[in-house]
SETOR-864742 format. One record per residue (C-alpha): residue in three letters; z, y, x. Coordinates in steps of 0.5 Angstrom, whole numbers, plus 500, padded with zeros to 3 digits. Layout:
% SETOR-864742
["ALA",[Z,Y,X]]
...
***
This chain:
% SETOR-864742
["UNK",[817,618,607]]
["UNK",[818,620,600]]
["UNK",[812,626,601]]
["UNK",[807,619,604]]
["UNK",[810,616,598]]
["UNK",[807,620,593]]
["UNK",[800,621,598]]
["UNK",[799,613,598]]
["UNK",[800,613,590]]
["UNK",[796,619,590]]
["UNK",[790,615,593]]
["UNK",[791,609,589]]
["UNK",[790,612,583]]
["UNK",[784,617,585]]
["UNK",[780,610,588]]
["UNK",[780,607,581]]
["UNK",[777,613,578]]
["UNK",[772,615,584]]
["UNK",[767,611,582]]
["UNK",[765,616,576]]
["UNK",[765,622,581]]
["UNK",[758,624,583]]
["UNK",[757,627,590]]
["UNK",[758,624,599]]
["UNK",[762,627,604]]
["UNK",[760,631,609]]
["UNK",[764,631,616]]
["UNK",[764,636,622]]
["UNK",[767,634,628]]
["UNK",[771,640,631]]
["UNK",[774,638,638]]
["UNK",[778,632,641]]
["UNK",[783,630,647]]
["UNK",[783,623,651]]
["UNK",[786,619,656]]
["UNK",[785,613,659]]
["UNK",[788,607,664]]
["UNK",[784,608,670]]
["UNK",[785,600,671]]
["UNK",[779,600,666]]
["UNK",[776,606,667]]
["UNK",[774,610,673]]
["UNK",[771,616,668]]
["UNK",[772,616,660]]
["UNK",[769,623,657]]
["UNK",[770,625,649]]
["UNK",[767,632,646]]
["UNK",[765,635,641]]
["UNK",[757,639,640]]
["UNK",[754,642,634]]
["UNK",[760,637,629]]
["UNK",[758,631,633]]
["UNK",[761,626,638]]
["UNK",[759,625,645]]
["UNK",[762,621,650]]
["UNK",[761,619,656]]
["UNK",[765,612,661]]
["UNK",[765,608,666]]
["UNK",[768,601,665]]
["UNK",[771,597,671]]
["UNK",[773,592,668]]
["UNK",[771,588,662]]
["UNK",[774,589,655]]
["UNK",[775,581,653]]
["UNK",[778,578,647]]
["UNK",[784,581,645]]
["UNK",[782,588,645]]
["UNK",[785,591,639]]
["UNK",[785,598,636]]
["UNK",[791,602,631]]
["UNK",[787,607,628]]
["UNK",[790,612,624]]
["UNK",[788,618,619]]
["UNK",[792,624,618]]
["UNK",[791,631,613]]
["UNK",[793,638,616]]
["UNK",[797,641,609]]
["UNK",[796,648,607]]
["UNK",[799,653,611]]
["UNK",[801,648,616]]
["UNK",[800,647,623]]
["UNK",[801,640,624]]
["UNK",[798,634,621]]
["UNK",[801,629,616]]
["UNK",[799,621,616]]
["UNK",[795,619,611]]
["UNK",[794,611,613]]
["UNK",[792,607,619]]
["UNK",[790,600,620]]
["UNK",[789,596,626]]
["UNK",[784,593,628]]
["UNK",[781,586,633]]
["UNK",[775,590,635]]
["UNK",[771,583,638]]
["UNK",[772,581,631]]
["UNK",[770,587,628]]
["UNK",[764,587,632]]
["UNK",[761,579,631]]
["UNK",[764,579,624]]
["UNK",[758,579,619]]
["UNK",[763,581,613]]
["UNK",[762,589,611]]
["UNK",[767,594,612]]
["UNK",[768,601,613]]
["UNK",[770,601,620]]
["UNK",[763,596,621]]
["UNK",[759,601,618]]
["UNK",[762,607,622]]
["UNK",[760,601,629]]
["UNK",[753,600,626]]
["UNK",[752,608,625]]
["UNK",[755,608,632]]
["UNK",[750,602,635]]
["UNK",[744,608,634]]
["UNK",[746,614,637]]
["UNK",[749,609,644]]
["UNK",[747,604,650]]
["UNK",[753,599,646]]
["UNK",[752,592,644]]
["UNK",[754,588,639]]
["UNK",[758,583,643]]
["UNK",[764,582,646]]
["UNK",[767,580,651]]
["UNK",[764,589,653]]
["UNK",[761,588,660]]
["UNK",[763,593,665]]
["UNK",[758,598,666]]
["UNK",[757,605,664]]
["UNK",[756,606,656]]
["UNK",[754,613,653]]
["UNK",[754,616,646]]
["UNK",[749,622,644]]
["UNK",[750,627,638]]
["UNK",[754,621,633]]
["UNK",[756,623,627]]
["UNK",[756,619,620]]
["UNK",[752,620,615]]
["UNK",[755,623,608]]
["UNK",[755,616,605]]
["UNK",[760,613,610]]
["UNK",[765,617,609]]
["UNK",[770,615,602]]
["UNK",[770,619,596]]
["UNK",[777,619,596]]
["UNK",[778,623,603]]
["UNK",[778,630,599]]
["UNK",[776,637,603]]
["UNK",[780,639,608]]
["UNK",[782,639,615]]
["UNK",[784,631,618]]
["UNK",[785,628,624]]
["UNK",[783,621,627]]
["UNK",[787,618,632]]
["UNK",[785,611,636]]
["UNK",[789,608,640]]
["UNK",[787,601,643]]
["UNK",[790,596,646]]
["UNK",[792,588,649]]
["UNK",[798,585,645]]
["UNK",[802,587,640]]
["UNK",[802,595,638]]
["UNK",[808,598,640]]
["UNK",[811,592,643]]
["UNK",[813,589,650]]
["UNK",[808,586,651]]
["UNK",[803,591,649]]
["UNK",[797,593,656]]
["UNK",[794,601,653]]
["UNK",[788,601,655]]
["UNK",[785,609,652]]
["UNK",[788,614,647]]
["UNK",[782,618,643]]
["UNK",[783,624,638]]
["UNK",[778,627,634]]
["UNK",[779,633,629]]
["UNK",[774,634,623]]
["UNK",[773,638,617]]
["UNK",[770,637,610]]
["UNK",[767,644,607]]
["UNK",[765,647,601]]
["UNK",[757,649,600]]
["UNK",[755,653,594]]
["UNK",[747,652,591]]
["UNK",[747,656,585]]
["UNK",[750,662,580]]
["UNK",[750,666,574]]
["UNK",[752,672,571]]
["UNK",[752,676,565]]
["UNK",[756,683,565]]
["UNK",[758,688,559]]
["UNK",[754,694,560]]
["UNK",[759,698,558]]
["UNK",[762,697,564]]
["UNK",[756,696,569]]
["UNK",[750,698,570]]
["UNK",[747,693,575]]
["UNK",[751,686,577]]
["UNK",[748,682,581]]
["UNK",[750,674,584]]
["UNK",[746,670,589]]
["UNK",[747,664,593]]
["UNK",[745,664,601]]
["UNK",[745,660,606]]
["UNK",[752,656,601]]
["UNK",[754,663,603]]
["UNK",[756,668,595]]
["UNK",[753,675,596]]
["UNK",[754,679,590]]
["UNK",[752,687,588]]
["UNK",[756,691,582]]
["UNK",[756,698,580]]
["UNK",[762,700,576]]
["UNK",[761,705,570]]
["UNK",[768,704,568]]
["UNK",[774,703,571]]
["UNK",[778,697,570]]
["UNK",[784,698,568]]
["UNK",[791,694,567]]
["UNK",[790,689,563]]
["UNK",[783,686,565]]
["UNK",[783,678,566]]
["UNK",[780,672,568]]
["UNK",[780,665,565]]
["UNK",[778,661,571]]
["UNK",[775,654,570]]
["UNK",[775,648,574]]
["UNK",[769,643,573]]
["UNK",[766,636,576]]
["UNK",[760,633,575]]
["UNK",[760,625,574]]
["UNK",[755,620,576]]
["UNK",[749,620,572]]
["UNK",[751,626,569]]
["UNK",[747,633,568]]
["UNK",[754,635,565]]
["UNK",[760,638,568]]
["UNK",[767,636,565]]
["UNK",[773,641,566]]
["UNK",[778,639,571]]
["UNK",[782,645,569]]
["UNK",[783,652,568]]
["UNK",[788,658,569]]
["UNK",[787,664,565]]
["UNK",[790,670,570]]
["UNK",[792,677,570]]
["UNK",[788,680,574]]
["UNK",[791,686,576]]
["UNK",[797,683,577]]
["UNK",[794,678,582]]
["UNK",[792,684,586]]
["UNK",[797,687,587]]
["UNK",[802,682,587]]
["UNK",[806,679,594]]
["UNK",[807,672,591]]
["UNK",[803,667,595]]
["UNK",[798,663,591]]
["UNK",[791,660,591]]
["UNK",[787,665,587]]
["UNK",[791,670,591]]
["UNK",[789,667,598]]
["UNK",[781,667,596]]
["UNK",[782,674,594]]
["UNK",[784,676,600]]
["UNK",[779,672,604]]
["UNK",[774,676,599]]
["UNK",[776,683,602]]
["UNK",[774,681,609]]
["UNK",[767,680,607]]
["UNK",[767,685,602]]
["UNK",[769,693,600]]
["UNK",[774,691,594]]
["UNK",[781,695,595]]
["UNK",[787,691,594]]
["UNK",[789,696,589]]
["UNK",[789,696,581]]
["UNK",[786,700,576]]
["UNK",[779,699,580]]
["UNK",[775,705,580]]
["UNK",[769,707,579]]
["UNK",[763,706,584]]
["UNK",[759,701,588]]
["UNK",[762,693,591]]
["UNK",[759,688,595]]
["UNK",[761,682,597]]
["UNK",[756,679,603]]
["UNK",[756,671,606]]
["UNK",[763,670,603]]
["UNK",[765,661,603]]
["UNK",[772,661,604]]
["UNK",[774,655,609]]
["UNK",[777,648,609]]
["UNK",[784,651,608]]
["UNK",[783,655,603]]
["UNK",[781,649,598]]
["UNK",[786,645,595]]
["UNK",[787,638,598]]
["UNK",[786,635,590]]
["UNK",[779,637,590]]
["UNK",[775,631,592]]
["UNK",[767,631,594]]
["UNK",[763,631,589]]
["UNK",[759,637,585]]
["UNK",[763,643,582]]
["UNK",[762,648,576]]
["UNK",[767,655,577]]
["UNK",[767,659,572]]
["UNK",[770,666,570]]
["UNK",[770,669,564]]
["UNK",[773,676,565]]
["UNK",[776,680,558]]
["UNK",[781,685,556]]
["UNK",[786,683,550]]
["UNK",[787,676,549]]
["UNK",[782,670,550]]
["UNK",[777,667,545]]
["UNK",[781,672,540]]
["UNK",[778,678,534]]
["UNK",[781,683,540]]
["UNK",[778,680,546]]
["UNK",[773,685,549]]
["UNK",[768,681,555]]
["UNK",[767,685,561]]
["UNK",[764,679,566]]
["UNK",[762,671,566]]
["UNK",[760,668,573]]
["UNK",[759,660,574]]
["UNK",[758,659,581]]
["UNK",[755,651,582]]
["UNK",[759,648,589]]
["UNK",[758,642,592]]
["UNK",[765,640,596]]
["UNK",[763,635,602]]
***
């Protein structure tokens, strides 16, 4: 209770400041499970293809007046398996259908109208109704929704919801991730240490080529920054950053987001987990870490990541540059 607390006040805040942040949601949709009353229906198929929704059914009878809907959004936390509930509405969707006020929900039918045989009425008539290769567009996804793994779950209905008198008509859940995409890089290195380091962005993938002259002992450092680019702005504003210890975070066994990104870089490139590093030729080949491994206060929007790496200590007369990498991300 007090987690849901926390994450209701959270959402509360962020949708005031919102506004300010540049950038669209993108979603794929992952897979999906559903059942259904056969009183209503003599065939109801939900699946997912290329991170759209298709569905396939055969109404037997009319869903008339009354016809209701809770609709619930739920967030995978980290290192978790279950799904934790972000907020639900319920929803009358013969009103929803005829009403001419805007809302999400009646943009996300609109959306649908395009890509199927339904209609906007209600009574819904029997017969067979069909969606092909739905997916909203980036605009109707809000902000606020953060990159990460979710849940939709739709639950539809006659009477009240969880009541005696309610009738369940079907039950649809549908998973779906946001992601993170890279577009641009830069580099400079301290030829004492390098003699060739280069950063190139493909497919929203990192690819990276280094040949180290010298090795980098214990010591060496990084100051990381995080930065958003805010609407009608060409310039970053930092969010936050962290200066760390390299060679501890390495070798370390404490679990921590920069320790997860670091190992999620070993599997696509031929760094060791060991420290000093050694001299020699690293790569790093179609690196993008996945939903999981991006914090869930990142919200959509364009990013600026920086690192500074030294020995000694930063922006002081003994500080010594090895590497300055700026990587630009959009998270969507």
């Amino acid at each position: 209770m007090i987690r849901q607390l926390f994450l209701f006040l959270y959402f509360v805040l962020l949708s005031q400041w919102v506004g300010l942040v540049h950038g669209t949601t993108k979603i794929a949709f992952l897979g999906s499970r559903v059942r259904y009353n056969s009183k209503y229906f003599s065939n109801l198929t939900l699946f997912t293809e290329n991170s759209t929704i298709n569905a396939d059914l055969m109404l037997l009878k009319s869903l008339r007046q009354g016809f209701k809907a809770n609709i619930e959004v739920q967030l995978r936390l980290n290192n978790s398996k279950t799904h934790q509930k972000l907020f639900s509405y319920v929803l009358n969707i013969c009103e929803l259908i005829v009403s001419l006020r805007s809302s999400i929900f009646k943009k996300w039918f609109e959306s649908l109208l395009k890509y199927s045989n339904f209609m906007q009425n209600c009574p819904v008539a029997e017969g067979h109704y069909y969606v092909h290769g739905w997916r909203p567009d980036a605009s109707l996804i809000p902000s606020y929704l953060f990159a990460g793994d979710y849940r939709i779950k739709g639950y539809c209905f006659y009477g009240n919801y969880k009541k005696k008198n309610m009738e369940f008509l079907f039950a649809i859940d549908v998973d779906a991730t946001t992601s993170i995409a890279f577009f641009g890089s830069r580099v400079r290195f301290n030829p004492k240490y390098f003699s060739n380091f280069t950063l190139s962005i493909e497919n929203s993938t990192i690819n990276a080529d280094m040949m180290l002259i010298k090795p980098l002992r214990q010591g060496f450092k990084t100051n990381a920054e995080v930065q958003l680019r805010l609407n009608n702005s060409r310039k970053h504003q930092k969010l936050f950053s962290y200066a760390l210890n390299v060679c501890e975070l390495v070798v370390s066994l404490r679990n921590s987001i920069f320790k997860r990104w670091f190992e999620s870089l070993l599997k696509n490139g031929n760094f060791m987990q060991n420290c000093p590093v050694s001299v020699g030729h690293y790569y790093v080949h179609d690196w993008r870490p996945d939903a999981s491994l991006i914090p869930s206060y990142l919200f959509a929007g364009d990013y600026r990541i920086k690192g500074y790496c030294f020995f000694g200590n930063y922006k002081k007369k003994n500080m010594e540059f090895v590497i300055d990498i700026e990587v630009d991300a959009i998270i969507s």
